[in-house]
C-alpha positions in Angstrom: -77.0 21.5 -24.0 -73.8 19.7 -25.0 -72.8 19.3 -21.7 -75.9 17.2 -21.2 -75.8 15.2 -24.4 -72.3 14.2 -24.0 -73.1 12.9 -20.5 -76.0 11.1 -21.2 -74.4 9.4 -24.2 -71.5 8.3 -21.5 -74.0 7.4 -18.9 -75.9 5.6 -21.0 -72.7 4.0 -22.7 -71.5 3.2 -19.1 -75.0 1.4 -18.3 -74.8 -0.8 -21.4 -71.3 -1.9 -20.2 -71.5 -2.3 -16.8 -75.1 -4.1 -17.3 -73.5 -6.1 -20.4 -70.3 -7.6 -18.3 -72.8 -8.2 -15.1 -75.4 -10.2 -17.3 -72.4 -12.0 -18.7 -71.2 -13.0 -15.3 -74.7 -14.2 -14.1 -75.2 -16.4 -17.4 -71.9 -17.4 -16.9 -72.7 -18.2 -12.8 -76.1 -20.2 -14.1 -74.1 -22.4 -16.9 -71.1 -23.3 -14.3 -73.2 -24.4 -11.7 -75.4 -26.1 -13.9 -72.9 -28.1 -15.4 -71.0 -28.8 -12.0 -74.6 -30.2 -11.0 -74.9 -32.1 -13.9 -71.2 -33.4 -13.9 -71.8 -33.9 -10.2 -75.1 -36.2 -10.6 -73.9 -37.9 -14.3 -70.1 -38.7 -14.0 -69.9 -38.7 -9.8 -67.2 -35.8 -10.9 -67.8 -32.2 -10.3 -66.0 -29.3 -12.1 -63.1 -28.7 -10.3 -62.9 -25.0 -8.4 -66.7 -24.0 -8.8 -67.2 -22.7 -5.5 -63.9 -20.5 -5.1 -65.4 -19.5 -8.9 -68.7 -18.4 -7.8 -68.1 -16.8 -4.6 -64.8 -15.1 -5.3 -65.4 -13.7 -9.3 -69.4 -14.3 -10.4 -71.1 -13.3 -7.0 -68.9 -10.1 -6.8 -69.1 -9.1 -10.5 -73.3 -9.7 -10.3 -73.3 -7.6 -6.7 -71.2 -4.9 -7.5 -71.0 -4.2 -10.8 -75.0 -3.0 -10.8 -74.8 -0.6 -8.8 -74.7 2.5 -10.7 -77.3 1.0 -13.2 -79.9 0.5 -10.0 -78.6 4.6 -9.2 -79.6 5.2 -12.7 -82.8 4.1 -13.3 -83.8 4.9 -9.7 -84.2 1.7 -8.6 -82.5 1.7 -5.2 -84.6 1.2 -2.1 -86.0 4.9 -0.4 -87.6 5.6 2.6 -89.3 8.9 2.0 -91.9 9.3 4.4 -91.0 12.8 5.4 -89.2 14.4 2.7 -92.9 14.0 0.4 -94.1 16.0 3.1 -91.9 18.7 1.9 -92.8 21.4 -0.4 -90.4 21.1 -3.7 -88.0 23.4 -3.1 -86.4 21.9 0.2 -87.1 18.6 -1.3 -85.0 19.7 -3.9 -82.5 21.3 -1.7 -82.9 18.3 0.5 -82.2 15.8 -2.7 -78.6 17.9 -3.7 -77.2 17.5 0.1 -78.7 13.9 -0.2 -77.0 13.4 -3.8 -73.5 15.2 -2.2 -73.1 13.2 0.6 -73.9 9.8 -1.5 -71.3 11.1 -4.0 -68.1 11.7 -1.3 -69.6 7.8 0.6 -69.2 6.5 -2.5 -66.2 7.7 -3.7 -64.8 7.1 -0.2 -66.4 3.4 -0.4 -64.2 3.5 -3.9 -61.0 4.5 -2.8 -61.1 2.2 0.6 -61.6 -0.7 -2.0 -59.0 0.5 -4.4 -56.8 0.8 -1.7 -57.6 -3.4 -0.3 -57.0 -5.0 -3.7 -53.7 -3.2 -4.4 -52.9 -4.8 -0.9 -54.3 -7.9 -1.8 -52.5 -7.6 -5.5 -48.8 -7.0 -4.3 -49.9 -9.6 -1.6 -51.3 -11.5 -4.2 -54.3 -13.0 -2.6 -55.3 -16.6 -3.2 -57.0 -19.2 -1.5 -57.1 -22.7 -1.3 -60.0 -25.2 -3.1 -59.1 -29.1 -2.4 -55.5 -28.9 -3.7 -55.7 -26.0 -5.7 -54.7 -22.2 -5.5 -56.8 -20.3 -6.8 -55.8 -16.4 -7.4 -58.5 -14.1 -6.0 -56.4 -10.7 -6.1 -57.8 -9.6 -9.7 -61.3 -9.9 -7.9 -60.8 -7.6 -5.7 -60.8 -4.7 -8.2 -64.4 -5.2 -9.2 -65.5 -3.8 -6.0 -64.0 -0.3 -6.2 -65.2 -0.6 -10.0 -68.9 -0.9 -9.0 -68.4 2.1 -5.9 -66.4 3.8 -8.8 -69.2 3.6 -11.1 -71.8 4.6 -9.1 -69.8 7.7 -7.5 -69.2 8.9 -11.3 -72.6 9.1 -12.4 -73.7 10.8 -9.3 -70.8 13.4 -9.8 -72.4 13.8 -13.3 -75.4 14.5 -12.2 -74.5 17.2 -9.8 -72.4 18.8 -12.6 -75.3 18.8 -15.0 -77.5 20.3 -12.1 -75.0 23.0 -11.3 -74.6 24.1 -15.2 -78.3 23.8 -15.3 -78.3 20.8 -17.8 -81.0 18.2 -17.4 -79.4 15.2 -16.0 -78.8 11.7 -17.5 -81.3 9.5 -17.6 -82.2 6.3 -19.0 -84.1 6.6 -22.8 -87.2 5.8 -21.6 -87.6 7.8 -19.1 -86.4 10.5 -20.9 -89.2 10.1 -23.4 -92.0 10.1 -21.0 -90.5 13.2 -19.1 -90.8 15.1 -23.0 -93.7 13.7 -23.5 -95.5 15.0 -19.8 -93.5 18.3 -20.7 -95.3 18.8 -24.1 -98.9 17.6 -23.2 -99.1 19.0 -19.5 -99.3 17.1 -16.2 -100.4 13.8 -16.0 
C-alpha cells in the first residue's frame, strides 16, 4: 500500500509539473503572438524572432510535454472495437501486453530523442531568422522529456500491477472508483 501511495503522490506531482510548464508555454505562445500582432498592426514593427520562438520552443513544449498527462487521465485516442468483445480476463491480459509494448516504444521513442539533441547540443543547432541566430539545441531535449515522461508513468503502472498495488490515477477518478467500490455497480 506504500508502494501505491508513493507513486501516486509522484504521478500526480509529475502531472502538476509537466501540465504546469505546458500551460505556461501556451500562455506564453498566446501573449507573444498577440503582441507580435499588435506590434505588427500598431507600430508597422513586429517582435523580432517570433516565429523561430513559436515553432522551435512553445509548439514543442505544448506538443510534447502533455503527453503523459493525456496517458494519465486516459485521454488518448482508442480503437477498441474488438478487445470490448473480450471477456475481462484477456482484456486484461490483452491491456498488460498492450501497456508493455507502449512502455519499451516509448522508452525507445525517449532514448532516439535523447540521443538527437545531444547531437544537436555538441553540434549546437541554430537557425537563422532575418539576421539573427537563434539557438534551437536546448529545444531539442523537451522531446525525449515528454517520451520520457510518459514511458515512466507507464513503467509505474506495470510495477504497481505486478506488486498488486492499485495504479496511479488522477484524484477524481480515484474518488468515483471508491465510491462505485463502496455502493456497488453503477
Amino acid at each position: 500500500m506504500i508502494e501505491s501511495q508513493f507513486f501516486g503522490a509522484t504521478v500526480r506531482f509529475i502531472d502538476r509539473l509537466i501540465m504546469g510548464l505546458a500551460g505556461t508555454a501556451l500562455v506564453l505562445m498566446m501573449l507573444h503572438i498577440t503582441a507580435d500582432v499588435v506590434s505588427n498592426l500598431l507600430f508597422n514593427a513586429p517582435i523580432a524572432l517570433t516565429n523561430s520562438t513559436v515553432t522551435v520552443y512553445y509548439m514543442i513544449a505544448v506538443a510534447f510535454l502533455p503527453l503523459a498527462a493525456g496517458e494519465y487521465r486516459g485521454a488518448h485516442i482508442g480503437v477498441d472495437l474488438l478487445v470490448n468483445r473480450l471477456s475481462p480476463i484477456p482484456r486484461r491480459r490483452l491491456d498488460h501486453v498492450v501497456q508493455v509494448l507502449c512502455f519499451f516504444v516509448y522508452l525507445a521513442l525517449a532514448a532516439q530523442a535523447w540521443q538527437l539533441a545531444l547531437e544537436k547540443l555538441a553540434a549546437n543547432a541554430f537557425m537563422m531568422e532575418q539576421t539573427t541566430r537563434v539557438s534551437t539545441w536546448p529545444s531539442y531535449f523537451i522531446v525525449p522529456l515528454g517520451f520520457g515522461l510518459i514511458a515512466l508513468l507507464i513503467g509505474l503502472r506495470l510495477i504497481c500491477r505486478v506488486l498488486g498495488q492499485q495504479e496511479p490515477m488522477p484524484r477524481e477518478e480515484a474518488s468515483i472508483e471508491i465510491m462505485h467500490e463502496g455502493h456497488g455497480n453503477v
